[in-house]
N, C-alpha and C positions, 0 to 999 in steps of 0.2 A: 920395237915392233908395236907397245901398244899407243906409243906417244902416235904413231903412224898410223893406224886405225882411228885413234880419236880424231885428229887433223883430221882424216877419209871424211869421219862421220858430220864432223863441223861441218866441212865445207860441203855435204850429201844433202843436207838439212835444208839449206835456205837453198841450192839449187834447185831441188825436189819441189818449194814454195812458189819456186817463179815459175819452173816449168808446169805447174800445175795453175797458178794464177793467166799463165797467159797460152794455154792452154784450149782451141777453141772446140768448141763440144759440137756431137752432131748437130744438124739441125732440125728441130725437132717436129714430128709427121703426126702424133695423136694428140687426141683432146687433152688430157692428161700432163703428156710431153710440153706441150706449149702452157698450161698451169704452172709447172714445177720449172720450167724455161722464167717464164716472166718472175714467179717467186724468187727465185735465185738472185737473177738482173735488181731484182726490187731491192733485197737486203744490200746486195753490192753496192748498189746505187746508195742507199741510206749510210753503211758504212763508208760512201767515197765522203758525201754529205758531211756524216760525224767527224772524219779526218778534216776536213778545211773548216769546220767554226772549230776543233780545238785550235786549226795552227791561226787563224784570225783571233783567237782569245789568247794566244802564247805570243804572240806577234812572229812566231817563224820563220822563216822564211817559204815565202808563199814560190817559190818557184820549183821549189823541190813536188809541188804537187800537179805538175804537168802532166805524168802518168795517171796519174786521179781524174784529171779534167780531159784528157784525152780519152781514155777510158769513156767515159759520163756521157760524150759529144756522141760517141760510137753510138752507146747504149738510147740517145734521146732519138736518134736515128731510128733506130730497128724496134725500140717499144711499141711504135703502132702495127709494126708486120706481126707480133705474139699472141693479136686478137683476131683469128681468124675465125670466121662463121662456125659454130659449133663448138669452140671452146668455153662454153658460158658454163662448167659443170659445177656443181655445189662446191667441190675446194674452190672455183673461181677466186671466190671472194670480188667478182665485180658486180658492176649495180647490171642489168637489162639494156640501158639506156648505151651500155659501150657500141652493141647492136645493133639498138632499136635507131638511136641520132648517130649516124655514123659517122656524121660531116662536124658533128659537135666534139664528138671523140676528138676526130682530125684536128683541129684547131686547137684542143685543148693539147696534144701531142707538139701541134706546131711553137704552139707558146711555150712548152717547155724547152723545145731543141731550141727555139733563139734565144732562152734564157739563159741557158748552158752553154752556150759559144759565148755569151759574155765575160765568164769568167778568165778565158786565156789571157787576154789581155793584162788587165789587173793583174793576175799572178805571176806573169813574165817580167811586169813591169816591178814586180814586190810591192805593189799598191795596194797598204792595206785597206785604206780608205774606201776609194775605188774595188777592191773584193768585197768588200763585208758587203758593199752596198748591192755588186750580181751575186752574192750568196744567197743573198735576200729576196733578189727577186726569183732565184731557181728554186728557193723552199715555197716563198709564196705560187708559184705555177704546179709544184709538186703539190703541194695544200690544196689550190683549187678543185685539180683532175681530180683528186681524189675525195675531194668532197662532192663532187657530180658523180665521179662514174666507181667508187668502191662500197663496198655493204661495208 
């Protein structure tokens, strides 16, 4: 009986994980809600980030992280819909200018979404070479916006 619970619990555990990773949350209607929406996205995004230069520093297998860039593609997507007029509240942590240049924002948004479809390729292919080099250009676009539009 308890060899049978433990099993329950194993395999409770990492299902719990997925169903909660892929899990999609309301959408979010207050100034607040869209803050802690983009926060969220933000860290995910930096931990999808940190998972592909470890496995480009491990040599890996880069195809195992489809889910990751998949994921990332989604999220480069819908990043720009997070800044809607009024969400600019002290948690912000964005500059004014998300706002104020809003066609600047756009473009800075656009350059990261085609930075981020760069990666499928490269990783399908197991091209470390070819990864490291659109890893690099997704941090460098991640770097940018956020050197323009974050406090």
């Amino acid at each position: 009986m308890r060899r049978t619970l433990l099993l329950a619990a194993l395999l409770a555990i990492p299902m719990t994980a997925i169903a909660q990773q892929e899990a999609v949350p309301a959408a979010p209607t207050t100034p607040d809600e869209f803050v802690k929406a983009r926060q969220q996205n933000m860290a995910r995004g930096g931990g999808a980030m940190a998972a592909m230069k470890q496995a480009i520093d491990s040599g890996a297998d880069l195809t195992t992280l489809a889910p990751r860039i998949e994921w990332l593609t989604g999220w480069s997507q819908r990043l720009p819909t997070l800044f809607p007029a009024g969400s600019d509240t002290a948690a912000s942590g964005a500059r004014p200018e998300v706002w104020s240049a809003p066609s600047d924002f756009a473009a800075a948004g656009a350059h990261f979404s085609e930075a981020v479809r760069g990666l499928a390729a490269p990783a399908a292919a197991n091209d470390h070479g070819a990864f490291a080099a659109a890893w690099s250009a997704v941090r460098a676009a991640c770097g940018a916006c956020h050197d323009h539009f974050k406090q």
